[in-house]
PyMOL CGO cylinders between C-alpha atoms (Angstrom):
from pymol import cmd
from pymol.cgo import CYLINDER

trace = [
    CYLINDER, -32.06, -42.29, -23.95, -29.27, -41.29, -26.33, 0.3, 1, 1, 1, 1, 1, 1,
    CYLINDER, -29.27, -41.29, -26.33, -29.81, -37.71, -26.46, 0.3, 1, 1, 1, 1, 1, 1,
    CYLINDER, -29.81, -37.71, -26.46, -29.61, -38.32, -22.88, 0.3, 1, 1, 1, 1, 1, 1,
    CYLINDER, -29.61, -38.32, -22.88, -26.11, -39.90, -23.10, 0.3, 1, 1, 1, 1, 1, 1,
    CYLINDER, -26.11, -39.90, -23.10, -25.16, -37.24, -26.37, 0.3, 1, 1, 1, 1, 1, 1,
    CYLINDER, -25.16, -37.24, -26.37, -26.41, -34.58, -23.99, 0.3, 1, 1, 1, 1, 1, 1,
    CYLINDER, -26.41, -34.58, -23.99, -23.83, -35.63, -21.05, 0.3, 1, 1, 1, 1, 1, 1,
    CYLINDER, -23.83, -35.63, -21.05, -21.24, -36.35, -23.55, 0.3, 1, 1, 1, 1, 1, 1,
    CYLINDER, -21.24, -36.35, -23.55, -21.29, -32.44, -24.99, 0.3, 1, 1, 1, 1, 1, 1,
    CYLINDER, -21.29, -32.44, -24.99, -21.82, -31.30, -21.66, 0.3, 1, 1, 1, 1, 1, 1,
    CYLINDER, -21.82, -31.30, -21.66, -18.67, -33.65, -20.58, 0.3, 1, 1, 1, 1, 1, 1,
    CYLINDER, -18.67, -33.65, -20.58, -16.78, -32.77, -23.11, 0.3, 1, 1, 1, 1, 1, 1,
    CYLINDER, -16.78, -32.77, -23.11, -17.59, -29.24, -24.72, 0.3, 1, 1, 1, 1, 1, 1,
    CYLINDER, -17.59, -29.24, -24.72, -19.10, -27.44, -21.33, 0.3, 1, 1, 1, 1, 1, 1,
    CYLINDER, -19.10, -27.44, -21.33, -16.87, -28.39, -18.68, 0.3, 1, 1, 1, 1, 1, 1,
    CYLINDER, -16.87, -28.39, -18.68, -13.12, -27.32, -20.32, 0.3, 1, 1, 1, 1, 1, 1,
    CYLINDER, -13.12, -27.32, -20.32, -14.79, -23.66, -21.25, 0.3, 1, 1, 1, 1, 1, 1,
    CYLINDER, -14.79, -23.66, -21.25, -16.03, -23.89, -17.55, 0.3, 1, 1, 1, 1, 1, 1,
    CYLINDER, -16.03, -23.89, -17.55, -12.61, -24.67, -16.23, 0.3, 1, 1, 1, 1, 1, 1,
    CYLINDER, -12.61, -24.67, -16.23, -11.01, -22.37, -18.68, 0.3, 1, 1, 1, 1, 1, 1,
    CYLINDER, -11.01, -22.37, -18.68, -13.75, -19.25, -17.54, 0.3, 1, 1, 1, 1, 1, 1,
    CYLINDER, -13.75, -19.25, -17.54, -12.77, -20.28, -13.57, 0.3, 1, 1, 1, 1, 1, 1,
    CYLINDER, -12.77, -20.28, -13.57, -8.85, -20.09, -14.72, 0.3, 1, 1, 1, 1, 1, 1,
    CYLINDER, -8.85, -20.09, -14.72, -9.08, -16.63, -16.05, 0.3, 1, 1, 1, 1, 1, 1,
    CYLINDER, -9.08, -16.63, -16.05, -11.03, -15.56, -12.92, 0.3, 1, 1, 1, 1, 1, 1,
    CYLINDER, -11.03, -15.56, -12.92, -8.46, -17.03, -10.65, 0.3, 1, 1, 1, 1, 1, 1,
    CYLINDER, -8.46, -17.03, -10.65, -5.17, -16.49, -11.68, 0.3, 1, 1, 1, 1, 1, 1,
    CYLINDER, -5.17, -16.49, -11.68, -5.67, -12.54, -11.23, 0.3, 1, 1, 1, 1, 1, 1,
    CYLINDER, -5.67, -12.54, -11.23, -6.97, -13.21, -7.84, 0.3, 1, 1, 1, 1, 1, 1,
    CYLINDER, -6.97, -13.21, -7.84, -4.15, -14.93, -6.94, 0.3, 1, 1, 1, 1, 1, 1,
    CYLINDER, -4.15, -14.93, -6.94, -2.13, -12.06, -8.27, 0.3, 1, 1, 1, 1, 1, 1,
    CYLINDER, -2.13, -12.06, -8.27, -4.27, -9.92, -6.50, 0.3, 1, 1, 1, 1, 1, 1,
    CYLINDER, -4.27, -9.92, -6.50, -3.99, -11.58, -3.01, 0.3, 1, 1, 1, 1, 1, 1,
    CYLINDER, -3.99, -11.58, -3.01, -0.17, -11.52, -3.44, 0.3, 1, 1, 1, 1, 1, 1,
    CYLINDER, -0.17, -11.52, -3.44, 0.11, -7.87, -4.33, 0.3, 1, 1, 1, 1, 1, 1,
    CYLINDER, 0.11, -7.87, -4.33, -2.58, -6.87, -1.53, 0.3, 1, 1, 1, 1, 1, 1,
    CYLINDER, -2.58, -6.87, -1.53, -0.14, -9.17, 0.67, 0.3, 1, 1, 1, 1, 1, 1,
    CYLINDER, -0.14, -9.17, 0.67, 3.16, -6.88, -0.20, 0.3, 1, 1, 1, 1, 1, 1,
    CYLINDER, 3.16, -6.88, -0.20, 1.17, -3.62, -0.01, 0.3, 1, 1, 1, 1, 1, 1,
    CYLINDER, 1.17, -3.62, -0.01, 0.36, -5.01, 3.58, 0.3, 1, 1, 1, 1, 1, 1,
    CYLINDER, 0.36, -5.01, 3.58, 3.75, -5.69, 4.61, 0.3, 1, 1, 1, 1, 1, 1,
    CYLINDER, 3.75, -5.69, 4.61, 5.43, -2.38, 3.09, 0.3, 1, 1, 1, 1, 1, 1,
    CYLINDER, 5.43, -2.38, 3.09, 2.40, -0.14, 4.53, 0.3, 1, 1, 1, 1, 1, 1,
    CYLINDER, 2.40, -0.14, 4.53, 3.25, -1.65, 8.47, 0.3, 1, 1, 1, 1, 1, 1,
    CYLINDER, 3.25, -1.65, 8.47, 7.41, -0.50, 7.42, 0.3, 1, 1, 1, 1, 1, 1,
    CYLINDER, 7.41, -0.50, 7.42, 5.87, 2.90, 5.84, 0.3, 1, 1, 1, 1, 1, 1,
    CYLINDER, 5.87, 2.90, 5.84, 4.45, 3.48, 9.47, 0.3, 1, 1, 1, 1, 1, 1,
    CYLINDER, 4.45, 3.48, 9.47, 6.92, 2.63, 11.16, 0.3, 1, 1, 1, 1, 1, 1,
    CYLINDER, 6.92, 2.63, 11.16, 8.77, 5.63, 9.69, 0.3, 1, 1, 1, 1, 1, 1,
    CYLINDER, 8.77, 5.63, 9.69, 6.09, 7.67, 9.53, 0.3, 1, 1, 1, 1, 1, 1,
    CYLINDER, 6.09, 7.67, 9.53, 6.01, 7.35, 13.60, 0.3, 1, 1, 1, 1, 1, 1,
    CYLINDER, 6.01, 7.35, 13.60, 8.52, 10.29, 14.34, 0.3, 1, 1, 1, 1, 1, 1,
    CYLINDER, 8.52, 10.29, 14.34, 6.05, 13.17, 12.03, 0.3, 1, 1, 1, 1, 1, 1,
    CYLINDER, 6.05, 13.17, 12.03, 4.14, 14.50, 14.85, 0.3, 1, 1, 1, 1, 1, 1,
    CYLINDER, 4.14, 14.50, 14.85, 7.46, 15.52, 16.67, 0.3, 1, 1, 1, 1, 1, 1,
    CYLINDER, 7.46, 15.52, 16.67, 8.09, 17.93, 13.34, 0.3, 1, 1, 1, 1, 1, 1,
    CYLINDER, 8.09, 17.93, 13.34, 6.00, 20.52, 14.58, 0.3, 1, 1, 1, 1, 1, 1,
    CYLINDER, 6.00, 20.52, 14.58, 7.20, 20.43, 17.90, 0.3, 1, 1, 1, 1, 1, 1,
    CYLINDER, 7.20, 20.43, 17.90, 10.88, 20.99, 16.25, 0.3, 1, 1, 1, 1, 1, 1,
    CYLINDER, 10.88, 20.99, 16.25, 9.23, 23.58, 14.10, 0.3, 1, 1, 1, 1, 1, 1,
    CYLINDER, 9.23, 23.58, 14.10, 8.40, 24.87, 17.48, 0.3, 1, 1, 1, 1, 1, 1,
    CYLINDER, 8.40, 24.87, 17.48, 11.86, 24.73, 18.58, 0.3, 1, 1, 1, 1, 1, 1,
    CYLINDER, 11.86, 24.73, 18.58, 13.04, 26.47, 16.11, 0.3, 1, 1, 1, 1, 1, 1,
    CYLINDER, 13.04, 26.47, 16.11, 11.13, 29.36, 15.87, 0.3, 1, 1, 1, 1, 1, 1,
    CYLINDER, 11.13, 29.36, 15.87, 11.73, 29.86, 19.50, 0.3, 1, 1, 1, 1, 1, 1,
    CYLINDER, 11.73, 29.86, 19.50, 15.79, 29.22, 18.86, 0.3, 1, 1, 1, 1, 1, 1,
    CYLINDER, 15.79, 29.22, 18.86, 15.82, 31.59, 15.90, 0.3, 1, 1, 1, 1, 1, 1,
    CYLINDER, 15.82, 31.59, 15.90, 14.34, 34.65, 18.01, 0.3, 1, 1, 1, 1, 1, 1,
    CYLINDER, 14.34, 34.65, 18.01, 16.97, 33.73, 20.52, 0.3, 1, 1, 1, 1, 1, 1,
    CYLINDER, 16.97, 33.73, 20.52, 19.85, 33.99, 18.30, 0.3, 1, 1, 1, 1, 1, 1,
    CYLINDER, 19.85, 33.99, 18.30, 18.50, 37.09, 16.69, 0.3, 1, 1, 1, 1, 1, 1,
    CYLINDER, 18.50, 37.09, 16.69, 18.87, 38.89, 20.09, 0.3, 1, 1, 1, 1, 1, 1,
    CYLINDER, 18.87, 38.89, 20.09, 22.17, 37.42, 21.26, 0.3, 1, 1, 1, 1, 1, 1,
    CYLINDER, 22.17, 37.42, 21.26, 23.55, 38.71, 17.57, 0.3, 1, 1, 1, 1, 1, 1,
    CYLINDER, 23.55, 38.71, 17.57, 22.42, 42.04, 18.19, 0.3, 1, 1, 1, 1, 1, 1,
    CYLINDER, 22.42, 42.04, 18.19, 23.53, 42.45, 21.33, 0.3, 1, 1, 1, 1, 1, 1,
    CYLINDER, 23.53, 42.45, 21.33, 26.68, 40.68, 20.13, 0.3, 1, 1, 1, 1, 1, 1,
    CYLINDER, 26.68, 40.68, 20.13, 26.90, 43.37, 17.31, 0.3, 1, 1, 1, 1, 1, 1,
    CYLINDER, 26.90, 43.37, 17.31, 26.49, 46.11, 19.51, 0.3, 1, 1, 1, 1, 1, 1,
    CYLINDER, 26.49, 46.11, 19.51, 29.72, 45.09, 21.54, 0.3, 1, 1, 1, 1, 1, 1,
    CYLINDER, 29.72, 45.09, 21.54, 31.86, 44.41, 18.75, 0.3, 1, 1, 1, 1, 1, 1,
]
cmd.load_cgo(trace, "trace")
């Protein structure tokens, strides 16, 4: 009966705070974890939200192309009346 109670007493005593110390080391990252998951979550919805106009670049690049061949022919017929 009293290794029983010396038993409890080192597992009391000895086992649990090295227990509680292992599960603080594990959670305190996690935590840190959560919260940085968290930001990367709210500044990856504002990233897309500016992100939103990107398809419209190639129908500028379009645009432009089709402006730039313009202008080339009203310069050279420009050129030729000056």
């Amino acid at each position: 009966m009293v290794l029983w109670w010396l038993a409890n007493a080192i597992l009391l005593l000895v086992v649990a705070p090295y227990l509680i110390l292992l599960a603080n080391h594990v959670l305190r990252p996690a935590t840190e974890i959560r919260k940085c998951a968290g930001d990367i979550l709210e500044h990856g919805v504002a990233l897309s939200k500016n992100v939103e106009p990107i398809p419209a670049l190639s129908d500028t690049r379009e645009s432009i192309s089709r402006i730039k061949g313009l202008a080339v022919r009203y310069l050279g017929s420009a050129g030729k009346l000056l």
